[in-house]
PATOR-597555 format. One line per 3 residues: for each residue x, y, z of N, C-alpha, C. Coordinates in steps of 0.05 Angstrom, whole numbers, padded with zeros to 5 digits, always signed. Atoms other than C-alpha are relative to their C-alpha. Layout:
REM PATOR-597555
X:Y:Z:X:Y:Z:X:Y:Z; ...
REM end
This chain:
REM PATOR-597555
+00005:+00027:-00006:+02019:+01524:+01922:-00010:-00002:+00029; +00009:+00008:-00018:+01979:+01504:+01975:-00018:-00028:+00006; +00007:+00022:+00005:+01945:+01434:+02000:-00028:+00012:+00007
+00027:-00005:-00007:+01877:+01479:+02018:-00005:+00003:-00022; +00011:-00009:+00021:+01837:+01477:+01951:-00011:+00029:+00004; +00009:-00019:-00002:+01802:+01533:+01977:+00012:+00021:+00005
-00018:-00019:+00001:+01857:+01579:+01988:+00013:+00006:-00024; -00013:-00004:+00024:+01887:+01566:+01918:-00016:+00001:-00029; +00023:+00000:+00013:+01822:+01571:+01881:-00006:+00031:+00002
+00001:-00035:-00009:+01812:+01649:+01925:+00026:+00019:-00019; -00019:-00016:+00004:+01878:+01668:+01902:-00003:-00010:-00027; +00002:-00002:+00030:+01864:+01645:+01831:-00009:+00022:-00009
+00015:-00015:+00001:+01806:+01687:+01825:+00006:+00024:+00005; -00010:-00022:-00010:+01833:+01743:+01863:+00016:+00008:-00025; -00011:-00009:+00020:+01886:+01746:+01810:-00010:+00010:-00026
+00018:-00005:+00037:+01846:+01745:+01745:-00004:+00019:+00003; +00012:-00025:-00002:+01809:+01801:+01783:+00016:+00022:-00007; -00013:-00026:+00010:+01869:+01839:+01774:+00020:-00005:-00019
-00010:+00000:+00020:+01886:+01821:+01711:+00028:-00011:+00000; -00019:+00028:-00006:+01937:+01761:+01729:-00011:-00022:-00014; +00007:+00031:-00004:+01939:+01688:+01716:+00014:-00010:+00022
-00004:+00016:-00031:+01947:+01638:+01771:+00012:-00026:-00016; +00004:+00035:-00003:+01968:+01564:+01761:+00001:-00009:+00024; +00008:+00018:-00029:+01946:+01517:+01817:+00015:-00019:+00005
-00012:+00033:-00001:+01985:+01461:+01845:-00007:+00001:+00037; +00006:+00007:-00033:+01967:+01429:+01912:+00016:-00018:+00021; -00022:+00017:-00021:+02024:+01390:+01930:+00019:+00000:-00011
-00022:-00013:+00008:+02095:+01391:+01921:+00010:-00010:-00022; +00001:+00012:+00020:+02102:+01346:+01866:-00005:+00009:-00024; +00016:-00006:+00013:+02057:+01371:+01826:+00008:+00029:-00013
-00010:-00027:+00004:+02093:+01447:+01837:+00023:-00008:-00019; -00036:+00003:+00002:+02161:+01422:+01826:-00003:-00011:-00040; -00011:+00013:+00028:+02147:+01390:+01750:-00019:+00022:-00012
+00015:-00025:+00014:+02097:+01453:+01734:+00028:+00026:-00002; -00024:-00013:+00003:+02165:+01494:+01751:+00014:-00007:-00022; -00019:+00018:+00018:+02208:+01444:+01711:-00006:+00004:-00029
+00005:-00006:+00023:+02167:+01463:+01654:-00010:+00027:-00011; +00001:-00021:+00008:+02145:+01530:+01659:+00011:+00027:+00018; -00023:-00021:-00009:+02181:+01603:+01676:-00040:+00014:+00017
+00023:-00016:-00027:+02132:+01643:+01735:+00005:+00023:+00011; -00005:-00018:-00012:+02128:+01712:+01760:+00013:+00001:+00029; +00001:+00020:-00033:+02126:+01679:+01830:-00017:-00020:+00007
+00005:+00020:-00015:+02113:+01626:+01876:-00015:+00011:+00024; +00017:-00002:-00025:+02064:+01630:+01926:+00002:-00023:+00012; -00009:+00025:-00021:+02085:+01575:+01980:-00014:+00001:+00023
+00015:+00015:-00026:+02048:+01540:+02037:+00023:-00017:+00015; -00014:+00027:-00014:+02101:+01512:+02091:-00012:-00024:+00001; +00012:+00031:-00009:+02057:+01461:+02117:-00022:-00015:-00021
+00009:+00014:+00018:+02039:+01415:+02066:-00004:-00032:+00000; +00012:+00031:-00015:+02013:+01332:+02064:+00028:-00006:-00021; -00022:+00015:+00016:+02076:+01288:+02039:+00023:+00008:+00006
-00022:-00021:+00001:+02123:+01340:+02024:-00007:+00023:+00007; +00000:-00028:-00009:+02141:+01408:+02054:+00001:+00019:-00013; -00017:-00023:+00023:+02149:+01471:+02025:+00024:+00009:+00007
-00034:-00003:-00010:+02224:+01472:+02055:+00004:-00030:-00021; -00012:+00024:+00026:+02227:+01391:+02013:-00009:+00026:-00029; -00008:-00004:+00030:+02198:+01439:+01951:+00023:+00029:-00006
-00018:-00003:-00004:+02251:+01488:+01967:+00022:-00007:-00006; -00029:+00022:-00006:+02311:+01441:+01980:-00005:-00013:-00035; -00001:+00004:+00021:+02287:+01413:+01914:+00009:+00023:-00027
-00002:-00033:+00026:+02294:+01485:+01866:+00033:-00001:+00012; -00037:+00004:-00006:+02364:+01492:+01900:+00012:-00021:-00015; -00011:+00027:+00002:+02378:+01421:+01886:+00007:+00005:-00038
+00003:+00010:+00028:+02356:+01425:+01810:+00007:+00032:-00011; -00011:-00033:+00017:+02389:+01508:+01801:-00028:+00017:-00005; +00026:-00020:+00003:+02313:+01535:+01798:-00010:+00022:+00018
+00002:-00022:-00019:+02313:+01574:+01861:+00002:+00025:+00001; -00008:-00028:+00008:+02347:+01630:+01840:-00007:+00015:-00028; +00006:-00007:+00021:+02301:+01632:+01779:-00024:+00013:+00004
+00022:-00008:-00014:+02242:+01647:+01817:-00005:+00010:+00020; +00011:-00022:-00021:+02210:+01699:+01861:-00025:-00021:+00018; +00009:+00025:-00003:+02187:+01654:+01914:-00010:+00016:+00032
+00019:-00023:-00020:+02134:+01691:+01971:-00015:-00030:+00010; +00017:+00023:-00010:+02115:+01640:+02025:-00027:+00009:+00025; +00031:-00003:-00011:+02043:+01643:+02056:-00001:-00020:+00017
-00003:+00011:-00020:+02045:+01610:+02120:-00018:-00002:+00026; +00009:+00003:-00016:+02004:+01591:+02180:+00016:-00008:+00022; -00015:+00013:-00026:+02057:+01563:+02220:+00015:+00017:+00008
-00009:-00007:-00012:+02095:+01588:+02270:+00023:+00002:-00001; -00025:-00005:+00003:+02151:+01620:+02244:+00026:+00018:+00017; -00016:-00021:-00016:+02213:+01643:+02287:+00011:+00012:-00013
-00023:-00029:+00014:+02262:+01704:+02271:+00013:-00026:-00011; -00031:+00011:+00005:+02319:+01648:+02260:-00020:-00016:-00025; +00009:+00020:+00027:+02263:+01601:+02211:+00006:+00027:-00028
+00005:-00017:+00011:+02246:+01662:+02178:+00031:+00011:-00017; -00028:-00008:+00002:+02321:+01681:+02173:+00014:-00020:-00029; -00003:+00027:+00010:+02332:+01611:+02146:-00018:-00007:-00024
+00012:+00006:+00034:+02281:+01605:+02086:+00008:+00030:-00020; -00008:-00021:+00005:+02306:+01669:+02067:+00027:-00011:-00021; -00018:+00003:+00014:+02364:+01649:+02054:+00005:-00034:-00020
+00006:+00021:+00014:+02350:+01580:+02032:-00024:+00006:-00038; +00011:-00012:+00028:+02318:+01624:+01964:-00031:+00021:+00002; +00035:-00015:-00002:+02242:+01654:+01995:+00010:+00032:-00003
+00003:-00034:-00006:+02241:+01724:+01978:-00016:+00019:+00020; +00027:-00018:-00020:+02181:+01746:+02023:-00011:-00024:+00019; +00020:+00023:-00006:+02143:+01707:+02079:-00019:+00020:+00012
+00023:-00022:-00008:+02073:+01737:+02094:-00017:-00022:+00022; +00007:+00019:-00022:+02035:+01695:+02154:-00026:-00002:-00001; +00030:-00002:+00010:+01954:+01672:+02142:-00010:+00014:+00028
+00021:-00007:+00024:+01906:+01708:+02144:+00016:+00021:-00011; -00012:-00029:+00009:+01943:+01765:+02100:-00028:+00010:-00015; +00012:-00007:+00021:+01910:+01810:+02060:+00008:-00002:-00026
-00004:+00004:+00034:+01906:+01804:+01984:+00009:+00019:-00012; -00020:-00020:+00006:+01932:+01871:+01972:+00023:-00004:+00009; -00025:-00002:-00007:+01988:+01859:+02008:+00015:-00022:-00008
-00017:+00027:+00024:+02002:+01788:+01977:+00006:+00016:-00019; -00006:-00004:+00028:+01992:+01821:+01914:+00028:+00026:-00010; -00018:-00020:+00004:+02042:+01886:+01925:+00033:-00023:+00005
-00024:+00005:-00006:+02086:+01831:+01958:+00014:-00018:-00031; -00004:+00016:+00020:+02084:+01788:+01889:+00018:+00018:-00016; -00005:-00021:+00027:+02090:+01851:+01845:+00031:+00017:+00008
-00023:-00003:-00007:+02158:+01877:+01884:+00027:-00010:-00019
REM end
């Protein structure tokens, strides 16, 4: 999930390429009732998002027991400290990788 179309459109594509599927959601809303209804390898998360955060779609999967159902790898631009980092961790993120990553390395960090 991310609110850049063009980042979640790359990593669609990227996927197919290697014989994945993707679903898209661009805001947190939108993630949170695509979860609610279907089971996911992982989550690819964008902190900084318009509305809602990816810590509100977070705090939400805790809230509703889904957190710990999903492998949840956040993709990030912002400026994350040791102690945030520490902190979404344990708030359910399994991985955080920081933009620009590479796509191998998203993809080994998905497939983990």
């Amino acid at each position: 999930m991310d609110d850049n179309q063009n980042i979640t459109k790359l990593l669609e594509r990227f996927l197919k390429l290697k014989e994945h599927n993707g679903t898209i959601a661009n805001n947190v809303k939108e993630a949170l009732s695509l979860v609610d209804k279907n089971n996911f390898d992982a989550i690819v998360l964008d902190l900084a998002m318009p509305e809602l955060t990816g810590i509100d779609f977070l705090n939400a999967l805790r809230e509703n027991g889904n957190v710990d159902k999903n492998k949840i790898v956040i993709l990030t631009a912002s400026n994350v400290t040791n102690e945030d980092e520490s902190n979404l961790l344990q708030m359910g993120a399994s991985a955080i990788l920081r933009k620009p990553v590479k796509l191998d390395v998203l993809m080994e960090t998905i497939l983990k």
